[in-house]
BAROTOR-735705 format. One record per residue: residue number from 1; x, y, z of N, C-alpha, C in turn. Coordinates in nm, 3 decimals, decimal comma, padded with zeros to 5 digits. Example, Ala and Ser with C-alpha at 12.3 -4.5 7.8 and 13.67 -1.06 7.14 Angstrom:
2
<atom pos="1" n_xx="01,319" n_yy="-00,569" n_zz="00,780" ca_xx="01,230" ca_yy="-00,450" ca_zz="00,780" c_xx="01,320" c_yy="-00,330" c_zz="00,780"/>
<atom pos="2" n_xx="01,285" n_yy="-00,225" n_zz="00,708" ca_xx="01,367" ca_yy="-00,106" ca_zz="00,714" c_xx="01,290" c_yy="00,003" c_zz="00,787"/>
end
This chain:
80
<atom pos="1" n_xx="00,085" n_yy="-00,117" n_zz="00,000" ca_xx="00,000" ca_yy="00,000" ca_zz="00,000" c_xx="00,090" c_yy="00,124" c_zz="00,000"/>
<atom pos="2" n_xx="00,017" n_yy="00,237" n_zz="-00,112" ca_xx="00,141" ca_yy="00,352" ca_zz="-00,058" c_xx="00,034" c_yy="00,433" c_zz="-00,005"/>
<atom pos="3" n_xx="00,113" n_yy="00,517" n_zz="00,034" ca_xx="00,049" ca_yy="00,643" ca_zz="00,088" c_xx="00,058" c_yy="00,766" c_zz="00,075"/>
<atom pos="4" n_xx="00,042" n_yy="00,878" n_zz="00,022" ca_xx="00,098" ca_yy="01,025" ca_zz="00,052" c_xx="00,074" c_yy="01,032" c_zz="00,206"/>
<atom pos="5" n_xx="00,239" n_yy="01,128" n_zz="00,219" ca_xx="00,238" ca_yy="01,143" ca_zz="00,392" c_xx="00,132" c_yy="01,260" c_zz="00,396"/>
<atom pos="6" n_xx="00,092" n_yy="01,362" n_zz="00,376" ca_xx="-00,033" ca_yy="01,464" ca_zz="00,405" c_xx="-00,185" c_yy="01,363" c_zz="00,395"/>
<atom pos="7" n_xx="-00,196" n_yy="01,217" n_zz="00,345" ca_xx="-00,315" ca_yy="01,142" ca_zz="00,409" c_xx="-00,319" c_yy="01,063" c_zz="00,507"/>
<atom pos="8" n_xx="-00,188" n_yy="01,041" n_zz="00,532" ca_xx="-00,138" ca_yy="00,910" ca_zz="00,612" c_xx="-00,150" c_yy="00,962" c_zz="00,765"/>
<atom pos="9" n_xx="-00,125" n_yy="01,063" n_zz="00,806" ca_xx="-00,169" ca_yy="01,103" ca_zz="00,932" c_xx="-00,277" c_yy="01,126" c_zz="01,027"/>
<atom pos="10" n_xx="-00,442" n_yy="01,126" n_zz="00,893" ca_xx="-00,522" ca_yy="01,128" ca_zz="00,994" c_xx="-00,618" c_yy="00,993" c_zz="00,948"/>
<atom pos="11" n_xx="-00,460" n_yy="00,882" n_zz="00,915" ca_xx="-00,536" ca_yy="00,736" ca_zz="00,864" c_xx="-00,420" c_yy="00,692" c_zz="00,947"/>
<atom pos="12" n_xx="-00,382" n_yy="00,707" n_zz="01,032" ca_xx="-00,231" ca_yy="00,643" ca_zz="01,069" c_xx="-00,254" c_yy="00,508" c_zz="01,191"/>
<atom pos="13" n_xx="-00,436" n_yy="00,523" n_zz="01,249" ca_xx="-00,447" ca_yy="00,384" ca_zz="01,282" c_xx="-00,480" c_yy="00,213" c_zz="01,180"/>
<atom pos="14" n_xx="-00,571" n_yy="00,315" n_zz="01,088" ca_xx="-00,543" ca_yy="00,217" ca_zz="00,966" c_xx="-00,433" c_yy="00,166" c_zz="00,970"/>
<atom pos="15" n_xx="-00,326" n_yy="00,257" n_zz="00,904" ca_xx="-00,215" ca_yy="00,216" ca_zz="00,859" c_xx="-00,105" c_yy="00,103" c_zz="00,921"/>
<atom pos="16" n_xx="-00,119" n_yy="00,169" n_zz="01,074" ca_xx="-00,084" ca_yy="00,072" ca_zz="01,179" c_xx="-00,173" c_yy="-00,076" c_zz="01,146"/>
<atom pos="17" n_xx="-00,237" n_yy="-00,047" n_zz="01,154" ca_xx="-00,337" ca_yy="-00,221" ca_zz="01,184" c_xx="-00,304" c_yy="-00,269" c_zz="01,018"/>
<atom pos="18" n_xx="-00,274" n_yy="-00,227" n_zz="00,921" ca_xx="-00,227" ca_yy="-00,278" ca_zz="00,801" c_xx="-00,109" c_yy="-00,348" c_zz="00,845"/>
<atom pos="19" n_xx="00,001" n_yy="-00,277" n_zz="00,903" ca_xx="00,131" ca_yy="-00,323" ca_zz="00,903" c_xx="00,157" c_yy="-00,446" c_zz="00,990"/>
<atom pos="20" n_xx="00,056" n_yy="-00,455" n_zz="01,131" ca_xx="00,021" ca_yy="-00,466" ca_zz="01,184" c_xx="-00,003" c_yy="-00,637" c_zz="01,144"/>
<atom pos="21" n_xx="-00,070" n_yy="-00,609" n_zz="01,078" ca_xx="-00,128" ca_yy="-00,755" ca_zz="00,970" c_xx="-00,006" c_yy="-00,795" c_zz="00,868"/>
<atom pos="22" n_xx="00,112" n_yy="-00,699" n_zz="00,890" ca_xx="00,181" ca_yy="-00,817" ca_zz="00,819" c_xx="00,197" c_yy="-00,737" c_zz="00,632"/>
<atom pos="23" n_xx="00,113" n_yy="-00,622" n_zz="00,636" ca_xx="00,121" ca_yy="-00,579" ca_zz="00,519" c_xx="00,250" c_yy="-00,453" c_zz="00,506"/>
<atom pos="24" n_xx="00,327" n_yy="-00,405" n_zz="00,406" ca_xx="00,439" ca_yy="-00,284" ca_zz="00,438" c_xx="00,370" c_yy="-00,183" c_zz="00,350"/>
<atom pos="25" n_xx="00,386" n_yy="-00,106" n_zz="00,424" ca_xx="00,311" ca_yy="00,062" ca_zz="00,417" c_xx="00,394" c_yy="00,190" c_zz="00,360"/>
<atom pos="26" n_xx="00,388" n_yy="00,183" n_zz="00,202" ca_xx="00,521" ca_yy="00,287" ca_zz="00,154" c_xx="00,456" c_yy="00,455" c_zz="00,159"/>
<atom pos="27" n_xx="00,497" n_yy="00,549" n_zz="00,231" ca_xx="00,537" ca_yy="00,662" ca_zz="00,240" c_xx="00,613" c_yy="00,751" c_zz="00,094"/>
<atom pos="28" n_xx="00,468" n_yy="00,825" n_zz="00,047" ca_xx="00,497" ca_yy="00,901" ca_zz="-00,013" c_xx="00,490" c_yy="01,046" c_zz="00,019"/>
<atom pos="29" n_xx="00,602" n_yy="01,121" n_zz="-00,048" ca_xx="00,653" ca_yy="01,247" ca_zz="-00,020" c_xx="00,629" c_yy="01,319" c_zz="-00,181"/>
<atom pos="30" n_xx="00,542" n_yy="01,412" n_zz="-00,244" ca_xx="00,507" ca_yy="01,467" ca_zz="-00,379" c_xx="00,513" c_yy="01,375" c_zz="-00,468"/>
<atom pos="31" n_xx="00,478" n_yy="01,190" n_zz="-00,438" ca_xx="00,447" ca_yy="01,130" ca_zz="-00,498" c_xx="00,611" c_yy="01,019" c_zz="-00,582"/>
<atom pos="32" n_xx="00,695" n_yy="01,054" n_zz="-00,489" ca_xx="00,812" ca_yy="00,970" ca_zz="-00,476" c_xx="00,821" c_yy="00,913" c_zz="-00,304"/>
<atom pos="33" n_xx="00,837" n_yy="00,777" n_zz="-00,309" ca_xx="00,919" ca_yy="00,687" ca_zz="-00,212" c_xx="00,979" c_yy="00,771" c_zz="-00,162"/>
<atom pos="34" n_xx="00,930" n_yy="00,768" n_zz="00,030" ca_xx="01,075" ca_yy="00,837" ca_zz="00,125" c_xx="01,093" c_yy="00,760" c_zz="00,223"/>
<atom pos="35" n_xx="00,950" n_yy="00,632" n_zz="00,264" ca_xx="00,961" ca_yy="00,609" ca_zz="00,391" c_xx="00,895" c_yy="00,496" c_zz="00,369"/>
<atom pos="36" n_xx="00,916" n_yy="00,346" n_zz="00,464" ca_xx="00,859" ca_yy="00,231" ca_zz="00,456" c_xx="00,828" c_yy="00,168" c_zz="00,607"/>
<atom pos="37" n_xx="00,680" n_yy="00,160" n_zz="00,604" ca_xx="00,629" ca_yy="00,110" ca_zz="00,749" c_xx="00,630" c_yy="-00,025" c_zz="00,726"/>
<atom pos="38" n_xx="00,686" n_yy="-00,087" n_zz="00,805" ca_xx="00,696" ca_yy="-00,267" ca_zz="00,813" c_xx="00,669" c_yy="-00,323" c_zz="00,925"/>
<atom pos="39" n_xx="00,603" n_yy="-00,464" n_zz="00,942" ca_xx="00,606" ca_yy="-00,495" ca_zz="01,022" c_xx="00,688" c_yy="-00,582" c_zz="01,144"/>
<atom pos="40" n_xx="00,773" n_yy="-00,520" n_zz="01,246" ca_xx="00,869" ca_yy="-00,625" ca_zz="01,281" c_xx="00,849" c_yy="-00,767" c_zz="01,356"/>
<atom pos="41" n_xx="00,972" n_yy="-00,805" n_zz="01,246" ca_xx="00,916" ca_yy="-00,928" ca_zz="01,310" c_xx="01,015" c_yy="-01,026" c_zz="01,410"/>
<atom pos="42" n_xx="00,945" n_yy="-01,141" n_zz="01,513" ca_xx="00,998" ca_yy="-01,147" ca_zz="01,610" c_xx="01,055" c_yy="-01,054" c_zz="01,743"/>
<atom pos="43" n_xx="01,104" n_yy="-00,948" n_zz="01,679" ca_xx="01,107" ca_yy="-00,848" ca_zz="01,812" c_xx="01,256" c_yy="-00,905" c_zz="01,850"/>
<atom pos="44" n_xx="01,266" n_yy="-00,924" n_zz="01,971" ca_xx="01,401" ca_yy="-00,950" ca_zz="02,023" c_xx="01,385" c_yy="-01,126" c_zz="02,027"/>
<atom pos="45" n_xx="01,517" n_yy="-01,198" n_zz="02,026" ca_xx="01,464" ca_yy="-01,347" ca_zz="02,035" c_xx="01,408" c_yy="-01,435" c_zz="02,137"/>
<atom pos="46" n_xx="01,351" n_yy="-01,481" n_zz="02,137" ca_xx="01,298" ca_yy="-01,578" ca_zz="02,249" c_xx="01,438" c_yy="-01,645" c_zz="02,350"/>
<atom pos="47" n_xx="01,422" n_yy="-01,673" n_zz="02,483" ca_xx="01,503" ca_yy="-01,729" ca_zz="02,548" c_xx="01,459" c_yy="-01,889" c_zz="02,491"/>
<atom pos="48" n_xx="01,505" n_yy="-01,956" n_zz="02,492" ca_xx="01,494" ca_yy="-02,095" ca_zz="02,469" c_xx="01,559" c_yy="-02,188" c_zz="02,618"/>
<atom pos="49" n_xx="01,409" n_yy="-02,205" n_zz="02,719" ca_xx="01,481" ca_yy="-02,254" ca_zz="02,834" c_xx="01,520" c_yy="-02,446" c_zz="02,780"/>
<atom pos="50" n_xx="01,612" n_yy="-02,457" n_zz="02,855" ca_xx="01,640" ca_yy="-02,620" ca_zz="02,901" c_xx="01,736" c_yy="-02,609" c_zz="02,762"/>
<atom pos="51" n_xx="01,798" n_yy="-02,531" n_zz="02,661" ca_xx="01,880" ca_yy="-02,554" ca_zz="02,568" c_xx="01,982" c_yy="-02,660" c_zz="02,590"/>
<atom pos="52" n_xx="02,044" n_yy="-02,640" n_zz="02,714" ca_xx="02,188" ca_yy="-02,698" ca_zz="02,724" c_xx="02,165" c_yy="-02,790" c_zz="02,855"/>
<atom pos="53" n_xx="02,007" n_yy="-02,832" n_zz="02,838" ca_xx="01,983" ca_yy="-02,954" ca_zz="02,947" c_xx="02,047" c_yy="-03,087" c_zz="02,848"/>
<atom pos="54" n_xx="02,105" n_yy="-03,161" n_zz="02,977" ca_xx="02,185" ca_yy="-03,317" ca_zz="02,964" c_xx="02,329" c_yy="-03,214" c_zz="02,935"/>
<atom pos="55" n_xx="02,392" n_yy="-03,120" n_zz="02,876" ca_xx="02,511" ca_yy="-03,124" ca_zz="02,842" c_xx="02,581" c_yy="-03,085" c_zz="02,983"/>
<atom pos="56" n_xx="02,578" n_yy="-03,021" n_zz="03,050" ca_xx="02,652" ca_yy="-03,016" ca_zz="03,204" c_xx="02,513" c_yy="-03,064" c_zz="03,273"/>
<atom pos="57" n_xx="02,624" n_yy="-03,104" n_zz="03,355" ca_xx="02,586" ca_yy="-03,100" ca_zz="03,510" c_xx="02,622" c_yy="-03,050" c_zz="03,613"/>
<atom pos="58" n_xx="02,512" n_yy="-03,031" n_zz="03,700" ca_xx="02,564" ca_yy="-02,924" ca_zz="03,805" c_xx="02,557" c_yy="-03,025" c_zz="03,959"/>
<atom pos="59" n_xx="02,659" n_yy="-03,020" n_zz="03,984" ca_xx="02,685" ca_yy="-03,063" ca_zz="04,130" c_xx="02,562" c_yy="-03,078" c_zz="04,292"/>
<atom pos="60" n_xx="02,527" n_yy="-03,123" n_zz="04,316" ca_xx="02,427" ca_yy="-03,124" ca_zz="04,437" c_xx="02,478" c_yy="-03,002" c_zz="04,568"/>
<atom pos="61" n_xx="02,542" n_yy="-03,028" n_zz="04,520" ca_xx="02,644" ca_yy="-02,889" ca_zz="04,631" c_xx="02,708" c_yy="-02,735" c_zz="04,563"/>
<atom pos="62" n_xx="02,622" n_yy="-02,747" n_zz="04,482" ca_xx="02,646" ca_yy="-02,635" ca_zz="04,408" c_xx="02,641" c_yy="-02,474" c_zz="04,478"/>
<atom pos="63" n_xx="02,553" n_yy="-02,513" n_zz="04,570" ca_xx="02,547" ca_yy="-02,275" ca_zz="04,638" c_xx="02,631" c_yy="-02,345" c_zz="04,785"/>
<atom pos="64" n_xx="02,712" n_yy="-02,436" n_zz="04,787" ca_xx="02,809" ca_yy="-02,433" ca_zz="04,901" c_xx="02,942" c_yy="-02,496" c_zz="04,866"/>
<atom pos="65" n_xx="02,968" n_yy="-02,496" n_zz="04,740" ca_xx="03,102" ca_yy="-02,559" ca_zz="04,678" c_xx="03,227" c_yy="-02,413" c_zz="04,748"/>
<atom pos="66" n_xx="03,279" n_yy="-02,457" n_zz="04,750" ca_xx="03,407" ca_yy="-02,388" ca_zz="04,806" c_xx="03,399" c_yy="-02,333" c_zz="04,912"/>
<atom pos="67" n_xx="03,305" n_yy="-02,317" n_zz="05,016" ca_xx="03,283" ca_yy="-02,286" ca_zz="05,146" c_xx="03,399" c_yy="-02,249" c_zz="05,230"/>
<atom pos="68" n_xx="03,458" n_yy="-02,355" n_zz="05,221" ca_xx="03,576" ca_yy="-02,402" ca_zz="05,371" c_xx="03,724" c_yy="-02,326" c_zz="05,286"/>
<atom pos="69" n_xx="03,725" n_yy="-02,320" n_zz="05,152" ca_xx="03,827" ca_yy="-02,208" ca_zz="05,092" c_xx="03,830" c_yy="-02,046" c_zz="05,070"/>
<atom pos="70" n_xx="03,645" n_yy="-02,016" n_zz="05,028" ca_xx="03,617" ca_yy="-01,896" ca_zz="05,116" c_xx="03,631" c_yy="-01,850" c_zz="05,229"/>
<atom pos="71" n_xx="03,613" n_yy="-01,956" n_zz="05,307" ca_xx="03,671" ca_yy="-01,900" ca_zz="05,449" c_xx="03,784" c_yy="-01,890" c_zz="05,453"/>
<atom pos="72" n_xx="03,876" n_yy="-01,934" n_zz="05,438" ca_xx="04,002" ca_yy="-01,938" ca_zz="05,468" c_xx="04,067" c_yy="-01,810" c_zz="05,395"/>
<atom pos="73" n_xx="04,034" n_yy="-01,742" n_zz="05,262" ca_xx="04,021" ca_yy="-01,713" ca_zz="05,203" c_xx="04,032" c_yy="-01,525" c_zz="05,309"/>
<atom pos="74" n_xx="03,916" n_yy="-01,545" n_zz="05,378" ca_xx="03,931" ca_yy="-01,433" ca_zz="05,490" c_xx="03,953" c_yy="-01,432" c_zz="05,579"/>
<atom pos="75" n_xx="03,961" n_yy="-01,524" n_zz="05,682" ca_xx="03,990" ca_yy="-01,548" ca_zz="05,791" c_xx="04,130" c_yy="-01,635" c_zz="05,835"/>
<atom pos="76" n_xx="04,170" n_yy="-01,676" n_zz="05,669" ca_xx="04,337" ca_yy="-01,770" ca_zz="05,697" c_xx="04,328" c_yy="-01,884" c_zz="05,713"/>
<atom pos="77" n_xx="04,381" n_yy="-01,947" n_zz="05,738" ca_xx="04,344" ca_yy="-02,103" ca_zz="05,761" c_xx="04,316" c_yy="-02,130" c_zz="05,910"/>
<atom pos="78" n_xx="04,241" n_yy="-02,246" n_zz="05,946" ca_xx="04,173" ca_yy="-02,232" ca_zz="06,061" c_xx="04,247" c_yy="-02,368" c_zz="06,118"/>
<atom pos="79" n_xx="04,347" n_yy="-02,420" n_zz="06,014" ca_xx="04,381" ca_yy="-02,567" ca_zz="06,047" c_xx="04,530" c_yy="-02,507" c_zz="06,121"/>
<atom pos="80" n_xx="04,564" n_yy="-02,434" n_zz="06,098" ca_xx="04,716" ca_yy="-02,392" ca_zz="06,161" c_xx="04,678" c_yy="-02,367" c_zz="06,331"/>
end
């Protein structure tokens, strides 16, 4: 669909719900191409959860793995 921009403004929900649908909306300026309404698509990408399920594994002790080296870590060793 084209449009002259002096009609397209007080049709500009049309125009939206055209693009909207998937249709591209060319912008005319004295009857030459200046501007192209499209519709985007996808947007930003989807997260895709469980991608990299089975390839690691995570430990059962995972939010207390290194504990006793953190400590030591600030407090020095506790075995001396």
């Amino acid at each position: 669909m084209t449009v002259e921009l002096h009609d397209a403004d007080p049709r500009l929900s049309e125009l939206t719900a055209s693009v909207t649908n998937g249709e591209d909306v060319i912008l005319l300026r004295e009857g030459k191409p200046f501007a192209k309404l499209t519709p985007l698509t996808g947007g930003q990408p989807k997260r895709r959860i469980g991608l990299l399920e089975g390839v690691y594994e995570i430990p059962a002790d995972f939010d207390t793995m290194f504990d006793k080296e953190i400590e030591e870590m600030f407090n020095g060793d506790s075995s001396e």
